[in-house]
PDB file with SEQRES, HELIX, SHEET and CRYST1 records, atoms N, CA, C and O in Angstrom:
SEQRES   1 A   79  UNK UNK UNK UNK UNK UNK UNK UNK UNK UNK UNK UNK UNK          
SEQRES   2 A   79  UNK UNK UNK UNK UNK UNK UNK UNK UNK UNK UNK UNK UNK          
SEQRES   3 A   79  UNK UNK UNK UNK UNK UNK UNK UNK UNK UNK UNK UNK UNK          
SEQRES   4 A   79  UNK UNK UNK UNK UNK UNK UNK UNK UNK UNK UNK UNK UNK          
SEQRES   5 A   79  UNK UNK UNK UNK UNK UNK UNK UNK UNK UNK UNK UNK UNK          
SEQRES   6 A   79  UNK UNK UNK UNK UNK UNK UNK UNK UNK UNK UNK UNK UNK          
SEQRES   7 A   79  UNK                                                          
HELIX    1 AA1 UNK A    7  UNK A   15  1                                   9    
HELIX    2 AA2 UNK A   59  UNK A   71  1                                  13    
SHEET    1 AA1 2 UNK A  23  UNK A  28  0                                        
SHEET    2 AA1 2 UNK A  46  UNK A  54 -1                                        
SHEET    1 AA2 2 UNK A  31  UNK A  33  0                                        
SHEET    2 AA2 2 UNK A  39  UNK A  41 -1                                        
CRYST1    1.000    1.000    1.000  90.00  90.00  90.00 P 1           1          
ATOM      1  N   UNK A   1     -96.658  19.960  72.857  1.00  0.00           N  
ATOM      2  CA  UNK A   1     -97.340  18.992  72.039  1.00  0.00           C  
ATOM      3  C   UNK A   1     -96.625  17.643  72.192  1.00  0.00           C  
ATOM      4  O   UNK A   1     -95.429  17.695  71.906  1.00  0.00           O  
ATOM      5  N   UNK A   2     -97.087  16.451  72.577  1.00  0.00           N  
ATOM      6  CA  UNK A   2     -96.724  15.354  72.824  1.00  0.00           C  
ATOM      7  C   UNK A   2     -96.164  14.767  71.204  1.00  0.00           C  
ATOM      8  O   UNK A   2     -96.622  15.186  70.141  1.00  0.00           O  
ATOM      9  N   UNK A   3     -95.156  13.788  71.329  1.00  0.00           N  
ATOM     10  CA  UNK A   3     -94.479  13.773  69.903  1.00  0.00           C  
ATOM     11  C   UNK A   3     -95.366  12.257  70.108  1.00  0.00           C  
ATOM     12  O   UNK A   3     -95.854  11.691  71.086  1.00  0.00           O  
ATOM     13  N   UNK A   4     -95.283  11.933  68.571  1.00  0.00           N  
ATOM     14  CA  UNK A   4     -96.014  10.416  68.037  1.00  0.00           C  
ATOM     15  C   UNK A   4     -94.684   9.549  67.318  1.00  0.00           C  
ATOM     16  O   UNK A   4     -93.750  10.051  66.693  1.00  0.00           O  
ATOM     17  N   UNK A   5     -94.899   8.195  67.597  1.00  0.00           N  
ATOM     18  CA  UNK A   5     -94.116   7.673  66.445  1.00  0.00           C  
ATOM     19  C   UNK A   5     -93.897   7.342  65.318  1.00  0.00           C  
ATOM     20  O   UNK A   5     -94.748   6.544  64.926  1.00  0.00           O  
ATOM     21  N   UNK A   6     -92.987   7.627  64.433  1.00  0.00           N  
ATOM     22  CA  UNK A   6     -93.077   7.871  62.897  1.00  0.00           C  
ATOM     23  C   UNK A   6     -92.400   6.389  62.232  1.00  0.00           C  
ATOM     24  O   UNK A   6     -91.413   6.314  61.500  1.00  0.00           O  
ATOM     25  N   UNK A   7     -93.214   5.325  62.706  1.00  0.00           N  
ATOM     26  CA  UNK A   7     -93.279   4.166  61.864  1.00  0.00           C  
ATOM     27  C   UNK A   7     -92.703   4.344  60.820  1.00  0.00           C  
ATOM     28  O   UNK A   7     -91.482   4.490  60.856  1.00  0.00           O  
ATOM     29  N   UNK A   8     -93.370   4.384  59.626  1.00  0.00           N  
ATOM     30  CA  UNK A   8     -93.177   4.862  57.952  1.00  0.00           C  
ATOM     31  C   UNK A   8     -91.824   5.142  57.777  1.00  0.00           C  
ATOM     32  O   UNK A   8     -91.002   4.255  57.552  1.00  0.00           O  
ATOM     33  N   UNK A   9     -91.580   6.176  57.855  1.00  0.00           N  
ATOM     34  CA  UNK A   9     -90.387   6.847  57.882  1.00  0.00           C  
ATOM     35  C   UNK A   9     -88.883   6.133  58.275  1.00  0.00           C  
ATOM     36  O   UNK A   9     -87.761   6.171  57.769  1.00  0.00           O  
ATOM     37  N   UNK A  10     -89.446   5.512  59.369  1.00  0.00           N  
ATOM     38  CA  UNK A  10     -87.955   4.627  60.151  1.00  0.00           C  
ATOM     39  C   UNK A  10     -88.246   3.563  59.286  1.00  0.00           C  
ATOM     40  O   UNK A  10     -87.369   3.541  58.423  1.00  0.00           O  
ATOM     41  N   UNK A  11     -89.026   2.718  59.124  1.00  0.00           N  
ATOM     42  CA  UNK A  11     -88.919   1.633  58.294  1.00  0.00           C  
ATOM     43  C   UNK A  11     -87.981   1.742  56.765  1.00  0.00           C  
ATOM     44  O   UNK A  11     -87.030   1.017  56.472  1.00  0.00           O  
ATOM     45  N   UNK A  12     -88.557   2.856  55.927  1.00  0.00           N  
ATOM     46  CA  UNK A  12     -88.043   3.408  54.997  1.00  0.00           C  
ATOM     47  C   UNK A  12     -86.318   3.561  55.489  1.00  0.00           C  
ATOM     48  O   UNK A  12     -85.327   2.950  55.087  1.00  0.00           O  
ATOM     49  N   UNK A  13     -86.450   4.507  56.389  1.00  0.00           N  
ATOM     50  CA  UNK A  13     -84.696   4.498  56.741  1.00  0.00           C  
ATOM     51  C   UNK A  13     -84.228   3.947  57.085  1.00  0.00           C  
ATOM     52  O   UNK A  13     -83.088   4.307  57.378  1.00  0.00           O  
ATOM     53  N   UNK A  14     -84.713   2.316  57.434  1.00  0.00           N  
ATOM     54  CA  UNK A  14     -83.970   0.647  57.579  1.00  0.00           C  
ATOM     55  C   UNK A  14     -83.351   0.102  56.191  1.00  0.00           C  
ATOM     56  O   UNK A  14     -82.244  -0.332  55.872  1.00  0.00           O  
ATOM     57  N   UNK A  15     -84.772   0.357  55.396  1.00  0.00           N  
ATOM     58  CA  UNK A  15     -84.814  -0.359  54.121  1.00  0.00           C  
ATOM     59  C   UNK A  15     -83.378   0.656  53.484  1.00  0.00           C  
ATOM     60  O   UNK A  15     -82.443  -0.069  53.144  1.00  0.00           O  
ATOM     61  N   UNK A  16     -83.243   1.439  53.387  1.00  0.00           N  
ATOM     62  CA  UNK A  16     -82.133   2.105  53.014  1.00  0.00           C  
ATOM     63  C   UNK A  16     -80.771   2.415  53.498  1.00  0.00           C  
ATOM     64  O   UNK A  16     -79.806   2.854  52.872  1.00  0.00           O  
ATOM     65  N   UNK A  17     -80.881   2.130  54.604  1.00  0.00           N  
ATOM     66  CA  UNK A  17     -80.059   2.327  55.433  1.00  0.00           C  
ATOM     67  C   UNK A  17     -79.580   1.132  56.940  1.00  0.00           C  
ATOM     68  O   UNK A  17     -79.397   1.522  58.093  1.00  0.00           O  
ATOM     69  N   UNK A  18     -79.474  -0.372  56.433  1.00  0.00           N  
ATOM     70  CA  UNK A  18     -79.926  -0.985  57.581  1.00  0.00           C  
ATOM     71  C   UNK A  18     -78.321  -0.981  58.022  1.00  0.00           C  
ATOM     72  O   UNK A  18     -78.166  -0.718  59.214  1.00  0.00           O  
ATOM     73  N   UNK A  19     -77.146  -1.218  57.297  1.00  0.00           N  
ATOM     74  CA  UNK A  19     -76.304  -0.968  58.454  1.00  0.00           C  
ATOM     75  C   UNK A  19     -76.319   0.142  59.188  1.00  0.00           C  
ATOM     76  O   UNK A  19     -75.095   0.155  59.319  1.00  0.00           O  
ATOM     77  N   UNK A  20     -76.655   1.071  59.770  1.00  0.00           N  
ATOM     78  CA  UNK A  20     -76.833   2.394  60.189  1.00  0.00           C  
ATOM     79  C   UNK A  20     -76.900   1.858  61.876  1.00  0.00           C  
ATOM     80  O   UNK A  20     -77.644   0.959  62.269  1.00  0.00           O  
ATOM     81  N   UNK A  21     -75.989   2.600  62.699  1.00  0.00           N  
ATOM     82  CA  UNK A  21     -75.850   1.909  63.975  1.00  0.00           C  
ATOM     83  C   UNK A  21     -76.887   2.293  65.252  1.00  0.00           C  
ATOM     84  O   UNK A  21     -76.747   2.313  66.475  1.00  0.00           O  
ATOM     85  N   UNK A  22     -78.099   2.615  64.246  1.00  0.00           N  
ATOM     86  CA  UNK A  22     -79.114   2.944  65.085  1.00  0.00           C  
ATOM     87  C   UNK A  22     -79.997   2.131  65.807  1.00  0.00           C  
ATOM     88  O   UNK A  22     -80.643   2.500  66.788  1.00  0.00           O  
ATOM     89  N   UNK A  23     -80.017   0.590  65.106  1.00  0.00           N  
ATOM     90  CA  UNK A  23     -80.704  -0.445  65.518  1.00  0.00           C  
ATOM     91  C   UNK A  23     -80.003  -1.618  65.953  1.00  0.00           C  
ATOM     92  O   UNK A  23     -78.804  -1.721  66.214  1.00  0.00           O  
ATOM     93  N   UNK A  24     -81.118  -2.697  66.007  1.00  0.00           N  
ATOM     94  CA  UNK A  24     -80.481  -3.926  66.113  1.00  0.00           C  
ATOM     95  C   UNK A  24     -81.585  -4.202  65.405  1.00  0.00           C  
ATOM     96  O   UNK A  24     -82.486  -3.371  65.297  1.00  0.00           O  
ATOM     97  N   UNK A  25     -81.653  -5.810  64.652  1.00  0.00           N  
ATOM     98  CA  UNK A  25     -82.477  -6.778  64.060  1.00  0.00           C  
ATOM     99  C   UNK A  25     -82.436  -8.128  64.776  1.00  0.00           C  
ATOM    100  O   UNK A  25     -81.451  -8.865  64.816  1.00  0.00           O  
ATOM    101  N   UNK A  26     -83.920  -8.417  65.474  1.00  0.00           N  
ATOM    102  CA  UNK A  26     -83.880  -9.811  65.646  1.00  0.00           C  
ATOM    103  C   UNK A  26     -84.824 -10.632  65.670  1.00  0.00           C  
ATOM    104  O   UNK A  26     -86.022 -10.476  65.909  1.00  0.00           O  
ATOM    105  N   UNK A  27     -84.045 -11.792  65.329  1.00  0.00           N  
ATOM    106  CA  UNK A  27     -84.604 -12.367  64.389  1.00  0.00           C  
ATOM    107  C   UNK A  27     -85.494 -13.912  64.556  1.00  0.00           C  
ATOM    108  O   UNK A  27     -86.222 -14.593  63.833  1.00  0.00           O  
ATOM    109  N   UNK A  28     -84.986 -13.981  65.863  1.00  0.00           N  
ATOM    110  CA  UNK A  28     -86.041 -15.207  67.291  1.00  0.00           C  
ATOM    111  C   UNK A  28     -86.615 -14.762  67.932  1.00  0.00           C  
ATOM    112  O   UNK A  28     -86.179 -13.900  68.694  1.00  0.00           O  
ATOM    113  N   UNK A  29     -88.132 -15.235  67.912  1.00  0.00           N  
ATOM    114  CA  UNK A  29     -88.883 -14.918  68.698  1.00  0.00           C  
ATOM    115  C   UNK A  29     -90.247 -14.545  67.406  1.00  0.00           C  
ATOM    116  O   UNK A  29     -90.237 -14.731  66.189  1.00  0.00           O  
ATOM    117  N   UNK A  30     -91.104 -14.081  68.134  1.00  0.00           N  
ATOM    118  CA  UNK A  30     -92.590 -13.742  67.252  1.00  0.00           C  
ATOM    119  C   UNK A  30     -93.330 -12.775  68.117  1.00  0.00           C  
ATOM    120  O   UNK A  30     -93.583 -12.825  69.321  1.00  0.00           O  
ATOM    121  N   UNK A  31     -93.625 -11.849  67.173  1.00  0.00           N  
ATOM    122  CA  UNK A  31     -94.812 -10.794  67.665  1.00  0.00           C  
ATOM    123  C   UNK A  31     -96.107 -11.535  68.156  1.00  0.00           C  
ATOM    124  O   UNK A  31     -96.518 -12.351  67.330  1.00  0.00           O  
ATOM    125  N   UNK A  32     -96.792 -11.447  69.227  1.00  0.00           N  
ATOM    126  CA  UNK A  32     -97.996 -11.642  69.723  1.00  0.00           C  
ATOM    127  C   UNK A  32     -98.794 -10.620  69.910  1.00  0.00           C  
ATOM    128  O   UNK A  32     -98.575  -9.563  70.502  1.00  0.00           O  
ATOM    129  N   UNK A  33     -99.964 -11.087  69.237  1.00  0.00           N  
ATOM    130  CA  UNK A  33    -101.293 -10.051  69.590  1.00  0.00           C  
ATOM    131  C   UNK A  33    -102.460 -10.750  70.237  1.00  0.00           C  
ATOM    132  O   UNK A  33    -103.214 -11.661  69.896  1.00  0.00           O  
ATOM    133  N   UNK A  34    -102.336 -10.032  71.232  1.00  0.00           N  
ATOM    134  CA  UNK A  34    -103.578 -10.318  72.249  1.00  0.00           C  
ATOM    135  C   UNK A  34    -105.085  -9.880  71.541  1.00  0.00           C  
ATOM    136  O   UNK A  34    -105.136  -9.229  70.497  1.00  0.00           O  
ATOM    137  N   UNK A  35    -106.011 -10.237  72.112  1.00  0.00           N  
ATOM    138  CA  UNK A  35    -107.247 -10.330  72.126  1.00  0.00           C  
ATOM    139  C   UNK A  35    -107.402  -8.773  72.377  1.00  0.00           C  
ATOM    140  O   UNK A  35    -108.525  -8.499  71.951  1.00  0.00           O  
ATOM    141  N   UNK A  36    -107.038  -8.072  72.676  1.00  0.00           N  
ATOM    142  CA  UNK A  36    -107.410  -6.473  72.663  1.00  0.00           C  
ATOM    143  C   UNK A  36    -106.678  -5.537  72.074  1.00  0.00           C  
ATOM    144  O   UNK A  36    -106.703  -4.322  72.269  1.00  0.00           O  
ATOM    145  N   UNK A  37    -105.942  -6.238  71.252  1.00  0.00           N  
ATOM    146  CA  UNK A  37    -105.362  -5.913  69.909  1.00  0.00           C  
ATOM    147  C   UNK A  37    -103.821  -5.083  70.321  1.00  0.00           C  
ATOM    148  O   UNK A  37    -103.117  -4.552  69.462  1.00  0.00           O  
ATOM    149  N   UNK A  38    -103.408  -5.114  72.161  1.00  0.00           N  
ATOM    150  CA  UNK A  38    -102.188  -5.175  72.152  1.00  0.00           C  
ATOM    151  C   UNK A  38    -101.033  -6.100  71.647  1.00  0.00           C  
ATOM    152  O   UNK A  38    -101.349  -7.172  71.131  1.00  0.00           O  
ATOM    153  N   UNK A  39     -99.527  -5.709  71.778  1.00  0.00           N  
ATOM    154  CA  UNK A  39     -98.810  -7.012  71.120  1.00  0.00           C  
ATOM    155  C   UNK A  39     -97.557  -6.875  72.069  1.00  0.00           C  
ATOM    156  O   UNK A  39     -97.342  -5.824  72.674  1.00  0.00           O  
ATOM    157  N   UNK A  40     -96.825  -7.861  72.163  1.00  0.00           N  
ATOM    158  CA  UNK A  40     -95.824  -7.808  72.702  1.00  0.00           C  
ATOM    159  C   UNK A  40     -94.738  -9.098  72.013  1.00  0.00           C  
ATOM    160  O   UNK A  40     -95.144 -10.206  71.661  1.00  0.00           O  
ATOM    161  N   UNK A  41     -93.081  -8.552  71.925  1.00  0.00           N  
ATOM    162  CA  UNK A  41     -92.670  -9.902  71.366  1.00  0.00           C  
ATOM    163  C   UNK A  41     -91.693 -10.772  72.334  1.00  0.00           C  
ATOM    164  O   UNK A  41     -90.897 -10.716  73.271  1.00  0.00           O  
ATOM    165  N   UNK A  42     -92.312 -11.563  71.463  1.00  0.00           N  
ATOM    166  CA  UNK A  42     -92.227 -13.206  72.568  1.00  0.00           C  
ATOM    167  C   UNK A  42     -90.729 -14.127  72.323  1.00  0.00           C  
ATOM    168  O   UNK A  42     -90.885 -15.247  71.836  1.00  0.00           O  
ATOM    169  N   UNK A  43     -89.618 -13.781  72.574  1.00  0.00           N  
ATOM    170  CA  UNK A  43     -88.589 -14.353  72.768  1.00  0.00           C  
ATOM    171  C   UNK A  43     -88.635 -16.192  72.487  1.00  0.00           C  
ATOM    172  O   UNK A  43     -89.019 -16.956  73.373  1.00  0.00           O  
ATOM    173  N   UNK A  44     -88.138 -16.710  71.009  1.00  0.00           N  
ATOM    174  CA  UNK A  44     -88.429 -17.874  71.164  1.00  0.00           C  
ATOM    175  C   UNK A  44     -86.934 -18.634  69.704  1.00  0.00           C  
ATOM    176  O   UNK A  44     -85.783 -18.417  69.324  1.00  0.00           O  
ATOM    177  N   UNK A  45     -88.046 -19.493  69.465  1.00  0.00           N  
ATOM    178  CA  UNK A  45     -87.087 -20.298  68.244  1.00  0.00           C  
ATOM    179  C   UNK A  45     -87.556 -18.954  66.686  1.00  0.00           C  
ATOM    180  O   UNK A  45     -88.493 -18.157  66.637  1.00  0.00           O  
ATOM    181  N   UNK A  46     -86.510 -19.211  65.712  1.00  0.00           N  
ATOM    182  CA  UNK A  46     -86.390 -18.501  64.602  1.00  0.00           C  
ATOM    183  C   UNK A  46     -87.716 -18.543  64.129  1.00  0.00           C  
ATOM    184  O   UNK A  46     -88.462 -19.512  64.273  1.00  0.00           O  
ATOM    185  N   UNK A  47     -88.056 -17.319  63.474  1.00  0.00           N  
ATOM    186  CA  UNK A  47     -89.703 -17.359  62.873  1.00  0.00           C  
ATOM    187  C   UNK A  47     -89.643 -16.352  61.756  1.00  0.00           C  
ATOM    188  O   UNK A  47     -88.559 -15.791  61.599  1.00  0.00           O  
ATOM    189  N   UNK A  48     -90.855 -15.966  60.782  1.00  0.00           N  
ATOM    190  CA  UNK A  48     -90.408 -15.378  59.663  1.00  0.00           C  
ATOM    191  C   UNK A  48     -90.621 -14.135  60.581  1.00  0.00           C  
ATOM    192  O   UNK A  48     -90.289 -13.052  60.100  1.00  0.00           O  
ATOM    193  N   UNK A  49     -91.083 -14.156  61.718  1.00  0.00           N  
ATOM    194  CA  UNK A  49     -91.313 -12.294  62.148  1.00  0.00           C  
ATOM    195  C   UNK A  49     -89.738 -11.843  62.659  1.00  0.00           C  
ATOM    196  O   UNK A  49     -88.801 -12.543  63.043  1.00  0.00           O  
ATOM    197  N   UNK A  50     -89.849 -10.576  62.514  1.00  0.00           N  
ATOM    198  CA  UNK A  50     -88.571  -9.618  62.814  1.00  0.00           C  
ATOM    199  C   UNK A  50     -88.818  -8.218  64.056  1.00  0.00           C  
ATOM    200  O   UNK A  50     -89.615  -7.280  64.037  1.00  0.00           O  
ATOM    201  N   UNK A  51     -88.200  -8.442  64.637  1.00  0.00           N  
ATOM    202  CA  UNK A  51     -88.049  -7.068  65.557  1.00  0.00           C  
ATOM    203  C   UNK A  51     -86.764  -6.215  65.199  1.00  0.00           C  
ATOM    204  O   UNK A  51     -85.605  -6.583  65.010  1.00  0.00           O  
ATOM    205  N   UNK A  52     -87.391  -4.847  65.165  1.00  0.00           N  
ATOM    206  CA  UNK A  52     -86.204  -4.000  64.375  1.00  0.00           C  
ATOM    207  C   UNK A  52     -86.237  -3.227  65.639  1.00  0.00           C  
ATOM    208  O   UNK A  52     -87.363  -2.891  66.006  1.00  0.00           O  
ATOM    209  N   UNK A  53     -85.128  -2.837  66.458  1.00  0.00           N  
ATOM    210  CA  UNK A  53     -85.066  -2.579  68.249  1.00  0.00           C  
ATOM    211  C   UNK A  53     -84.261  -1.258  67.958  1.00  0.00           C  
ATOM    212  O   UNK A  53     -83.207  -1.509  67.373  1.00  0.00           O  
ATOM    213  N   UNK A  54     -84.499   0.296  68.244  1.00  0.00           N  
ATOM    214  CA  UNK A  54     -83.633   1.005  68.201  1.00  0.00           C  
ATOM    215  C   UNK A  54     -82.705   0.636  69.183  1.00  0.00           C  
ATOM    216  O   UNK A  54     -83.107  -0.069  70.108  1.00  0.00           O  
ATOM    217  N   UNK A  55     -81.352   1.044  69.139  1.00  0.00           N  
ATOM    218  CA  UNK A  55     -80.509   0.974  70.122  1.00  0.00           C  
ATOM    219  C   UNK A  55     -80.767   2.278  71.246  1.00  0.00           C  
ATOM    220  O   UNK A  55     -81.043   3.441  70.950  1.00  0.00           O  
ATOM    221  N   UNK A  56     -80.534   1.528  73.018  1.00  0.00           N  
ATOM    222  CA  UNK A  56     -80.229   2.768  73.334  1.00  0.00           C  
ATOM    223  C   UNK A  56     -79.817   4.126  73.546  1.00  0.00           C  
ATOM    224  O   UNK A  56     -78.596   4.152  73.385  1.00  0.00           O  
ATOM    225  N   UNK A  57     -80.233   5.212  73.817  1.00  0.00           N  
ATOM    226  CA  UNK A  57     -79.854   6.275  73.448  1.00  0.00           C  
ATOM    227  C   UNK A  57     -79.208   7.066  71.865  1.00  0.00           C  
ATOM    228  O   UNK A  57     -78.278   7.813  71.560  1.00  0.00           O  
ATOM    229  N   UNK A  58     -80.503   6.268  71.071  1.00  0.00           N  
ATOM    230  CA  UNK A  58     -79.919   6.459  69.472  1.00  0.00           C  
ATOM    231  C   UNK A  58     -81.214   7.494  69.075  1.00  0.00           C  
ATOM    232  O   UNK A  58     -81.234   8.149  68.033  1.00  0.00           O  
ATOM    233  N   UNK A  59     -82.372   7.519  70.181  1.00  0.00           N  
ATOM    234  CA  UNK A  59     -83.316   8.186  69.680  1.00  0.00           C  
ATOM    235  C   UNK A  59     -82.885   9.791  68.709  1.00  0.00           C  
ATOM    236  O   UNK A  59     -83.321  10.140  67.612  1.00  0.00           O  
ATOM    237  N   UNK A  60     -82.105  10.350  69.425  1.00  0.00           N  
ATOM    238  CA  UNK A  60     -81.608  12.079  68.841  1.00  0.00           C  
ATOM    239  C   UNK A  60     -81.133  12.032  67.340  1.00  0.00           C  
ATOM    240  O   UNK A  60     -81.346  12.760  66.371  1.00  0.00           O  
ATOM    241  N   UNK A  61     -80.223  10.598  67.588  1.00  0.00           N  
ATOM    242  CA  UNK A  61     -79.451  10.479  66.482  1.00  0.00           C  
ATOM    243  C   UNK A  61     -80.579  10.210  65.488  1.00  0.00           C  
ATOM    244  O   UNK A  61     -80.516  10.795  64.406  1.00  0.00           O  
ATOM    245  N   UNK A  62     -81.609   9.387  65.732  1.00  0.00           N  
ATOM    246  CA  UNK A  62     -82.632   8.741  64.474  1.00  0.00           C  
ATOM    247  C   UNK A  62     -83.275  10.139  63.947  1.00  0.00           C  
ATOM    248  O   UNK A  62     -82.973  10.690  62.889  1.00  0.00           O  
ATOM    249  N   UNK A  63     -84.152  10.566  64.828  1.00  0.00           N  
ATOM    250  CA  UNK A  63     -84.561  12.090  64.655  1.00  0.00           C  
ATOM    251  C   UNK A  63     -83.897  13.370  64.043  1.00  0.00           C  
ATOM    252  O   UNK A  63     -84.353  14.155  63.211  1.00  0.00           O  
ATOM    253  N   UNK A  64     -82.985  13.361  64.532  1.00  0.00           N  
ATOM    254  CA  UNK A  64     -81.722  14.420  63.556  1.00  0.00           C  
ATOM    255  C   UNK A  64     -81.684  13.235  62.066  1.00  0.00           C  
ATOM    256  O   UNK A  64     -82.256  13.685  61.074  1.00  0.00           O  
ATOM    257  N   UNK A  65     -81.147  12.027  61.939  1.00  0.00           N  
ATOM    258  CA  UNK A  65     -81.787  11.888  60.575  1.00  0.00           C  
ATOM    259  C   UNK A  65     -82.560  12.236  59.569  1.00  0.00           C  
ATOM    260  O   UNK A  65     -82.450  12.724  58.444  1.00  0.00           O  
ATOM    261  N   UNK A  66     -83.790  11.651  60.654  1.00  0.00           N  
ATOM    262  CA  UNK A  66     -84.891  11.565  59.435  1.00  0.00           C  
ATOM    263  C   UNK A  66     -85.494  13.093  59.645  1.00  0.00           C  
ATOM    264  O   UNK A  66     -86.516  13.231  58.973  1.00  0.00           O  
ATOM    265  N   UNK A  67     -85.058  14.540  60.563  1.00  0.00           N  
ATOM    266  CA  UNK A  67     -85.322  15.794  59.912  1.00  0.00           C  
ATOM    267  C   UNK A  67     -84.561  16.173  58.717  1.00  0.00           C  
ATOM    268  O   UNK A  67     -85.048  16.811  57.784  1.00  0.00           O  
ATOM    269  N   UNK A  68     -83.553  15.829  58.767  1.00  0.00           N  
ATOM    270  CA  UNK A  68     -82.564  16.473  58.047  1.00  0.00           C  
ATOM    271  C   UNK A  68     -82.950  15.453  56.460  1.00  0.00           C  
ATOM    272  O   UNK A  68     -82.966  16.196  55.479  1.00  0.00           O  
ATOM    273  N   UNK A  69     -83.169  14.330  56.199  1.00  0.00           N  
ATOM    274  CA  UNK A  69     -83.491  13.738  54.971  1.00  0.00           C  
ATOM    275  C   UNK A  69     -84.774  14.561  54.682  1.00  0.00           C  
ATOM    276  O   UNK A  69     -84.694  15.255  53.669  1.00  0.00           O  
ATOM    277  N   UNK A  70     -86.350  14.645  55.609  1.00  0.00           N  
ATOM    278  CA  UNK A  70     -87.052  15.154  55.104  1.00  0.00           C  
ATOM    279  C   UNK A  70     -87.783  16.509  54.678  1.00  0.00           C  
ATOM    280  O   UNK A  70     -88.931  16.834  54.375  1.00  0.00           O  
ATOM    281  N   UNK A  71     -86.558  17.128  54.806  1.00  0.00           N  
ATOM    282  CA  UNK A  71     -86.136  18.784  54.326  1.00  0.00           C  
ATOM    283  C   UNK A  71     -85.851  19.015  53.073  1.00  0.00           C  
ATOM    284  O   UNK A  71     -86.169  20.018  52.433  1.00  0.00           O  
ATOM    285  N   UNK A  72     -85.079  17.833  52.598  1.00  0.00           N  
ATOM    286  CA  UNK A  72     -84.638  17.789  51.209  1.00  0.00           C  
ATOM    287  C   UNK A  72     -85.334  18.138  50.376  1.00  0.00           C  
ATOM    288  O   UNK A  72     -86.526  17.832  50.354  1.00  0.00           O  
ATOM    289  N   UNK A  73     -84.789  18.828  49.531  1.00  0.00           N  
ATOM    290  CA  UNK A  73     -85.869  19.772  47.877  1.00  0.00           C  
ATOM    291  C   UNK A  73     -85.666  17.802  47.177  1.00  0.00           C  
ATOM    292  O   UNK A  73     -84.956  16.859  47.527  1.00  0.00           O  
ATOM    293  N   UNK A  74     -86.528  17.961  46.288  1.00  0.00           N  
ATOM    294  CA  UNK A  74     -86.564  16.926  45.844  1.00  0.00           C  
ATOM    295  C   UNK A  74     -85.031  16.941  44.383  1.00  0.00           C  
ATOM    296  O   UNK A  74     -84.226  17.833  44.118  1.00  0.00           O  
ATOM    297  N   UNK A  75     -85.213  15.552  43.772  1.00  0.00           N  
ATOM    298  CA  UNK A  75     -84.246  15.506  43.461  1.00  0.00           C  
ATOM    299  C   UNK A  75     -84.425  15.652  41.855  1.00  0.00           C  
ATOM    300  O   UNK A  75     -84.649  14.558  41.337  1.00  0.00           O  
ATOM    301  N   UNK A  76     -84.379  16.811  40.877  1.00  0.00           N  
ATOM    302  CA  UNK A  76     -85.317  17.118  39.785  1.00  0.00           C  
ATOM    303  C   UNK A  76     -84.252  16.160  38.288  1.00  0.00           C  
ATOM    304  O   UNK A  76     -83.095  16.318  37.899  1.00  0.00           O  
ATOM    305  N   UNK A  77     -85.153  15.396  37.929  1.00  0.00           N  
ATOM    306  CA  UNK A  77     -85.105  14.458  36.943  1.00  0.00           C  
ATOM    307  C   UNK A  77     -85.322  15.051  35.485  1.00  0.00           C  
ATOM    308  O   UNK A  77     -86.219  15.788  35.076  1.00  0.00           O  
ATOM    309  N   UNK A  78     -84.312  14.546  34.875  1.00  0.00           N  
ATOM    310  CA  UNK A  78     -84.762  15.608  33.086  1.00  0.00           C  
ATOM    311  C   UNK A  78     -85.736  15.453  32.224  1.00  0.00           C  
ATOM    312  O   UNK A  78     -85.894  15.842  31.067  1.00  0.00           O  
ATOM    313  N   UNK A  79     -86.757  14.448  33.396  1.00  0.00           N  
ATOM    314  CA  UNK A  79     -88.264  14.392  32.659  1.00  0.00           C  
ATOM    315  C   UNK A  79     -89.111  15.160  32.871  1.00  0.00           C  
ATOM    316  O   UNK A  79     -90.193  15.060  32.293  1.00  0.00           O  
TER     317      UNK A  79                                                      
END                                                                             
């Protein structure tokens, strides 16, 4: 079965976790979307857009993460 990418999830484990030496953040340049609704980003002066870049060979490491967080029993509250 061909694997998909789990957007959601990694974003979430930025927002929580952004020193985590799985990425890089940067922060020049701007996402472009073409006319057929591909995108590619465009290396330039500072802009409010962000590229969040896994680092090489961090894929195993991200994945062993985010299995192992989303296994977790939840976390039961005394409400």
């Amino acid at each position: 079965m061909p694997t998909r990418p789990s957007w959601d999830p990694i974003a979430v484990l930025y927002a929580v976790r952004p020193e985590a030496p799985l990425w890089s953040l940067h922060a020049t340049g701007h996402n472009h979307i073409f006319a057929n609704g591909c995108n590619e980003w465009l290396e330039g002066p500072p802009t409010n857009h962000r590229l969040l870049q896994l680092q090489p060979g961090a894929e195993k490491a991200l994945q062993a993460t985010l299995d192992e967080l989303m296994v977790q029993p939840p976390i039961r509250s005394g409400h």
